[in-house]
C-alpha positions as CSV (number, residue, x, y, z in Angstrom):
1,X,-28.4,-35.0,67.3
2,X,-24.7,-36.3,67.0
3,X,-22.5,-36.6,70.3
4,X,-19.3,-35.4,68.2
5,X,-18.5,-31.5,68.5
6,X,-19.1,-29.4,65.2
7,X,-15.5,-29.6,63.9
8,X,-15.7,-33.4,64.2
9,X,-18.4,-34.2,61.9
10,X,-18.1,-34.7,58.3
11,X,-19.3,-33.1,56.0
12,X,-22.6,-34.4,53.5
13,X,-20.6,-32.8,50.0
14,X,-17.2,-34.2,49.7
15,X,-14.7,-30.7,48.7
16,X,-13.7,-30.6,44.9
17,X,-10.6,-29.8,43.8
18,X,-9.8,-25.6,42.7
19,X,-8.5,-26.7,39.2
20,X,-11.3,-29.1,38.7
21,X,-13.8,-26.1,39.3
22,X,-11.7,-23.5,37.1
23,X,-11.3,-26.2,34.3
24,X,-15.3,-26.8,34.4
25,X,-15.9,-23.0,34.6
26,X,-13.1,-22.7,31.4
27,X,-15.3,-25.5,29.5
28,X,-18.7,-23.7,30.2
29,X,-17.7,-20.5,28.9
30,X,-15.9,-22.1,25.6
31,X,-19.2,-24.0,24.9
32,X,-21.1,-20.6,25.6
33,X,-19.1,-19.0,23.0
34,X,-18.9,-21.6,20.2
35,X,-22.8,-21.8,20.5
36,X,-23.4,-18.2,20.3
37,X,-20.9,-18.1,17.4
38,X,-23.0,-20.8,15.7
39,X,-26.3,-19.1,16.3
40,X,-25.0,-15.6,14.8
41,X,-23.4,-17.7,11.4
42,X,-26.7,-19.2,11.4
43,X,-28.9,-16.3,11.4
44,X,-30.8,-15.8,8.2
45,X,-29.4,-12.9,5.8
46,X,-32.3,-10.0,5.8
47,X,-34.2,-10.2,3.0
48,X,-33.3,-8.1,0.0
49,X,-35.1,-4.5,-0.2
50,X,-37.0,-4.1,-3.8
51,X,-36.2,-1.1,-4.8
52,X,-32.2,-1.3,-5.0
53,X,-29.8,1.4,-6.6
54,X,-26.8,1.4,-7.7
55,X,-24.6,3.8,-6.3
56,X,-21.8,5.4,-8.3
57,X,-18.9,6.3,-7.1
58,X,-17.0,9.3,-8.5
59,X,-13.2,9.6,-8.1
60,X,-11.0,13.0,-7.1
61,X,-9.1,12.1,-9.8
62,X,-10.9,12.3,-13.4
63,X,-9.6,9.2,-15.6
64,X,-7.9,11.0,-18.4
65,X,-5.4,12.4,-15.2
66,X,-4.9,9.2,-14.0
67,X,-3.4,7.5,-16.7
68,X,-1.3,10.5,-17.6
69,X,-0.2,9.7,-14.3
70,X,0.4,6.0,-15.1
71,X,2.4,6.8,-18.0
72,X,4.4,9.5,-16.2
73,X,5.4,7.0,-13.3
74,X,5.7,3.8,-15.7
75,X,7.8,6.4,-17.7
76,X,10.1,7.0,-14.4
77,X,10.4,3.8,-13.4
78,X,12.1,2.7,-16.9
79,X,14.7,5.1,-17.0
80,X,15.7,3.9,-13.4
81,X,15.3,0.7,-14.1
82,X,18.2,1.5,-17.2
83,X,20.5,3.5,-14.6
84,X,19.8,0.3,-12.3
85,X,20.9,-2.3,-15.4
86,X,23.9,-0.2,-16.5
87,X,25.2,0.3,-13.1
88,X,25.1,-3.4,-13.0
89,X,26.5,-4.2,-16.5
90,X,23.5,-5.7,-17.7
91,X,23.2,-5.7,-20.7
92,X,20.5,-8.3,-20.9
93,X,18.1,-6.0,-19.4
94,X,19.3,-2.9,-20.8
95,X,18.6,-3.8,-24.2
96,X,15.0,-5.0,-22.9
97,X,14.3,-1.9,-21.0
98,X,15.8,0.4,-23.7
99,X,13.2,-1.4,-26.2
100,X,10.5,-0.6,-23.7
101,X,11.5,3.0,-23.1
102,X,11.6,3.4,-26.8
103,X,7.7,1.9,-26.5
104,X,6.9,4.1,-24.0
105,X,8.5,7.3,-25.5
106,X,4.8,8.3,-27.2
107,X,4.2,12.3,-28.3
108,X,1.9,12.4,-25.5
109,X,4.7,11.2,-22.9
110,X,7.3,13.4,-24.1
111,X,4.9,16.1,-23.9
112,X,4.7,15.6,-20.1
113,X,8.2,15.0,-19.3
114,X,8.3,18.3,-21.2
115,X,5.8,19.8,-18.8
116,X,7.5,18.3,-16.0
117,X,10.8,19.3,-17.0
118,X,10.0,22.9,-17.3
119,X,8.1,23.2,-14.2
120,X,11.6,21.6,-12.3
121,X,13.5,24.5,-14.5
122,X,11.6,26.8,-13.3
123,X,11.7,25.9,-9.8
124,X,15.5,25.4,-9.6
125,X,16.1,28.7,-10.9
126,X,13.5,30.3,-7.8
127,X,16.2,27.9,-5.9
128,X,19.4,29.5,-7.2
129,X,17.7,32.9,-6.5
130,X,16.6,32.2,-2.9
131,X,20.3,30.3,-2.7
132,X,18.2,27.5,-1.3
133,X,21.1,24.7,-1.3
134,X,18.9,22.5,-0.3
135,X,16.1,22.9,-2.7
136,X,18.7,22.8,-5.7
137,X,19.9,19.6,-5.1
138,X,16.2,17.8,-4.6
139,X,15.1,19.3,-7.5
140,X,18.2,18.3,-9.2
141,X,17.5,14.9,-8.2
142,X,14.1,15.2,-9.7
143,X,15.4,16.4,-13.3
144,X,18.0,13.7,-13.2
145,X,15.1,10.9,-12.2
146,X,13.6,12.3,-15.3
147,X,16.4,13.1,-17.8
148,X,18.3,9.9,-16.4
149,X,21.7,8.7,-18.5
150,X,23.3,10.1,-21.3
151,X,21.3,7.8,-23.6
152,X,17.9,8.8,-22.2
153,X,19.0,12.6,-23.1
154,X,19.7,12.1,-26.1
155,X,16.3,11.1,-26.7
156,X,14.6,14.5,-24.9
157,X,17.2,17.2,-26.7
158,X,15.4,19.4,-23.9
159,X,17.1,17.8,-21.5
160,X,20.2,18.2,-22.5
C-alpha cells in the first residue's frame, strides 16, 4: 500500500469536463431519434386487405341546394363588387361586372332573390311590429346587399 494519505493519491480515471459529458449525452439521444425515425419510414406498408369497399360519403347538403347556394352567393358578391367599382369610379370594372351580372341574372336566380327578398320583407315588417330598431336595420342591410344600386333595381322591379 501507498505511504501518501487518501486525499493525496491520484486518481486511475482522469475527471471529464460537464459540457463534454452533456454534449455526448445531447449526441446519443439525436442519433437515438434519427435512427428510430429511419426504422419507422422504413417499415413496410401492411399489405392490402382483398375484399376492399368503397365507401360513399353522403353530404347534409343535397347538390341541387348547393349550387342554388353558389348562384345566390356568386349572385351577391356581383352586386357588391358593382357598389365597390362605382364607389370607386371605375368604370373599367363596372362595365365588366355589369356584363357579368347581366350573365348571372338567369330565371332561376331571380326566382331566389325573389324568395329571398320576400322572406327579408316579411321579416322587417315582424321588425317594425316588435319596433326592434335593431333588427330593421340588419335586415335592411340584407335587402340592400341584395337589391344593391339603383341600376341593380331596376333590373328586380320587386325591389324597387
Amino acid at each position: 500500500m501507498s505511504s501518501l494519505p487518501v486525499a493525496a493519491q491520484r486518481r486511475l480515471s482522469p475527471r471529464l469536463p460537464l459540457g463534454l459529458v452533456a454534449l455526448v449525452v445531447v449526441l446519443a439521444i439525436g442519433a437515438g431519434a434519427f435512427v428510430g425515425a429511419l426504422a419507422i419510414a422504413n417499415r413496410a406498408a401492411p399489405a392490402p386487405s382483398v375484399a376492399t369497399s368503397t365507401i360513399k360519403h353522403h353530404s347534409a347538403v343535397p347538390p341541387a341546394a348547393a349550387a342554388a347556394t353558389r348562384r345566390m352567393a356568386s349572385y351577391k358578391q356581383l352586386v357588391a363588387n358593382l357598389a365597390a367599382a362605382r364607389m370607386a369610379h371605375d368604370f373599367k370594372s363596372i362595365y365588366r361586372i355589369d356584363r357579368a351580372l347581366d350573365a348571372a341574372l338567369t330565371p332561376a336566380v331571380i326566382g331566389m332573390v325573389y324568395q329571398e327578398h320576400a322572406r327579408l320583407a316579411a321579416n322587417l315588417e315582424a321588425a317594425y311590429q316588435r319596433h326592434d330598431l335593431r333588427a330593421q336595420a340588419l335586415i335592411s342591410r340584407q335587402v340592400q346587399a341584395i337589391c344593391g344600386q339603383p341600376d341593380v333595381q331596376s333590373r328586380l322591379k320587386f325591389c324597387n
